[in-house]
C-alpha positions as CSV (number, residue, x, y, z in Angstrom):
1,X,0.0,0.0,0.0
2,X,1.4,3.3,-0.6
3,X,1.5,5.8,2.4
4,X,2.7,9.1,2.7
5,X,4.9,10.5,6.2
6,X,2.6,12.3,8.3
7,X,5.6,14.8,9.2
8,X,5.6,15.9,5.6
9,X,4.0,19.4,5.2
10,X,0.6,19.4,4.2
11,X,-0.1,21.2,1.0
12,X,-1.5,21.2,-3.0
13,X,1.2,18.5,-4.1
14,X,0.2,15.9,-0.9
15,X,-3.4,16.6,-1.9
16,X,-2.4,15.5,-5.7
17,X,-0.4,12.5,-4.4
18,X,-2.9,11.0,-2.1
19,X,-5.2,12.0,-4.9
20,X,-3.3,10.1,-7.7
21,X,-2.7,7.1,-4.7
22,X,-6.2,6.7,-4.2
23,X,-7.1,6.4,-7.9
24,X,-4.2,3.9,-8.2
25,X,-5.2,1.9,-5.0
26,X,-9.3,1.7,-5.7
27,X,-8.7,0.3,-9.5
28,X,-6.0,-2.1,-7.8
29,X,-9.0,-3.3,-5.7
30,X,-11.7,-3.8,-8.0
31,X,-9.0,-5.5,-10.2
32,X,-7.7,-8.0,-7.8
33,X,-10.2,-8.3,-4.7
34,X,-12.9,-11.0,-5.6
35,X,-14.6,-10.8,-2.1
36,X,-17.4,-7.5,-2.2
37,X,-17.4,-7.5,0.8
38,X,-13.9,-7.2,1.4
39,X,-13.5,-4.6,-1.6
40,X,-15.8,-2.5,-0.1
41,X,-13.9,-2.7,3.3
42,X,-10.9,-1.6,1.8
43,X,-12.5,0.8,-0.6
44,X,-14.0,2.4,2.6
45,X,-10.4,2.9,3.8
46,X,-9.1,4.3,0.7
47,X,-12.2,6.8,1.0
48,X,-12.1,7.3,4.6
49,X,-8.3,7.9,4.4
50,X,-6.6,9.1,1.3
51,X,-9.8,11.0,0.0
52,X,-10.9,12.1,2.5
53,X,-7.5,13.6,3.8
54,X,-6.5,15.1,0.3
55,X,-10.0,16.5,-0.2
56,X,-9.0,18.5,3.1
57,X,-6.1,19.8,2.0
58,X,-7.7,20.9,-1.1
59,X,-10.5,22.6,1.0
60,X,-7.4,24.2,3.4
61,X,-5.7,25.6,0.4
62,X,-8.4,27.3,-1.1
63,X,-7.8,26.2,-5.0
64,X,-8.2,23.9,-7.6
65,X,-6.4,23.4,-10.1
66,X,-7.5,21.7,-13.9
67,X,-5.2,18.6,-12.4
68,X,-7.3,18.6,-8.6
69,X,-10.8,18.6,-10.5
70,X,-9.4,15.8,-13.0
71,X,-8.3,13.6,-9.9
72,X,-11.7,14.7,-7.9
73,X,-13.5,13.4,-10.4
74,X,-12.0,10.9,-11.4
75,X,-12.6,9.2,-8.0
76,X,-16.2,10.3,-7.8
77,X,-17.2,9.5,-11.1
78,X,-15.3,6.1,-11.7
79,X,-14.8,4.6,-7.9
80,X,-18.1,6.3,-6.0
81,X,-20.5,3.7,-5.6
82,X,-23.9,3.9,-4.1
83,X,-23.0,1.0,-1.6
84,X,-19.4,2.9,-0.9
85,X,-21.2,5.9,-0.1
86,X,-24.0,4.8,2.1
87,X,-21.1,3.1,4.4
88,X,-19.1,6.3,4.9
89,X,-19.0,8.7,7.9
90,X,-20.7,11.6,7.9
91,X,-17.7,13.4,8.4
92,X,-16.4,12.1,5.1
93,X,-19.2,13.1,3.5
94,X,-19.7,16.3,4.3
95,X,-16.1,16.8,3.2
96,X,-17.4,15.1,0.0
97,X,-20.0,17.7,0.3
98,X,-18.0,20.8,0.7
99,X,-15.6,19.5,-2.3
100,X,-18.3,19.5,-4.6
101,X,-20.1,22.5,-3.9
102,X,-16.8,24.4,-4.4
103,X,-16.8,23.0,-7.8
104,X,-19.9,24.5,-8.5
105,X,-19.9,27.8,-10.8
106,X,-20.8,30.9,-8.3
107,X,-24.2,31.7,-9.7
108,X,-25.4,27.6,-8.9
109,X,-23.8,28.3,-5.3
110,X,-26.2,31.0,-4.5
111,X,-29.1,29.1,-5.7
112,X,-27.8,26.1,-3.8
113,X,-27.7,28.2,-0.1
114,X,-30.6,30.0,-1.1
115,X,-32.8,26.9,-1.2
């Protein structure tokens, strides 16, 4: 499994390399783990983890890049399930959340918090 030191400042490129890690680890899982059940225990990890983490980092810094939105969705388009979702913490998913309303144009965020 790839891991990154925790001492290791905190910024954009961690973001992207957790980012790219995570992308890496969840097609490494659906290719090789046979088990569901066990894929979605480890995909759970990967999202708990290294999405979650980076997605923070991303929300810290204030920006994203053309590269960040690839990645982002990249992960929620191609390794997002329904069941991965529905067994994640609410923490997670509020930074889920928070990630893609800042991908949202402007004008769709005010419609969003006006509603």
């Amino acid at each position: 499994m790839v891991m990154i030191p925790t001492c290791k400042a905190k910024n954009q490129d961690t973001a992207v390399k957790l980012l790219g890690d995570a992308i890496l680890l969840l097609a490494k899982i659906e290719e090789t783990c046979k088990n569901r059940d066990h894929a979605l225990i480890v995909k759970k990890f990967v999202f708990s983890n290294h999405v979650a983490d980076a997605f923070s980092i991303l929300l810290d810094e204030g920006h994203f890049g053309k590269l960040e939105a690839r990645l982002i969705l990249t992960i929620l388009h191609q390794h997002l399930s329904e069941k991965i979702f529905a067994e994640l913490d609410q923490d997670v998913l509020k930074i889920i959340e928070r990630v893609l309303m800042q991908q949202l144009p402007s004008s769709q965020k005010l419609e969003t918090n006006a509603a």
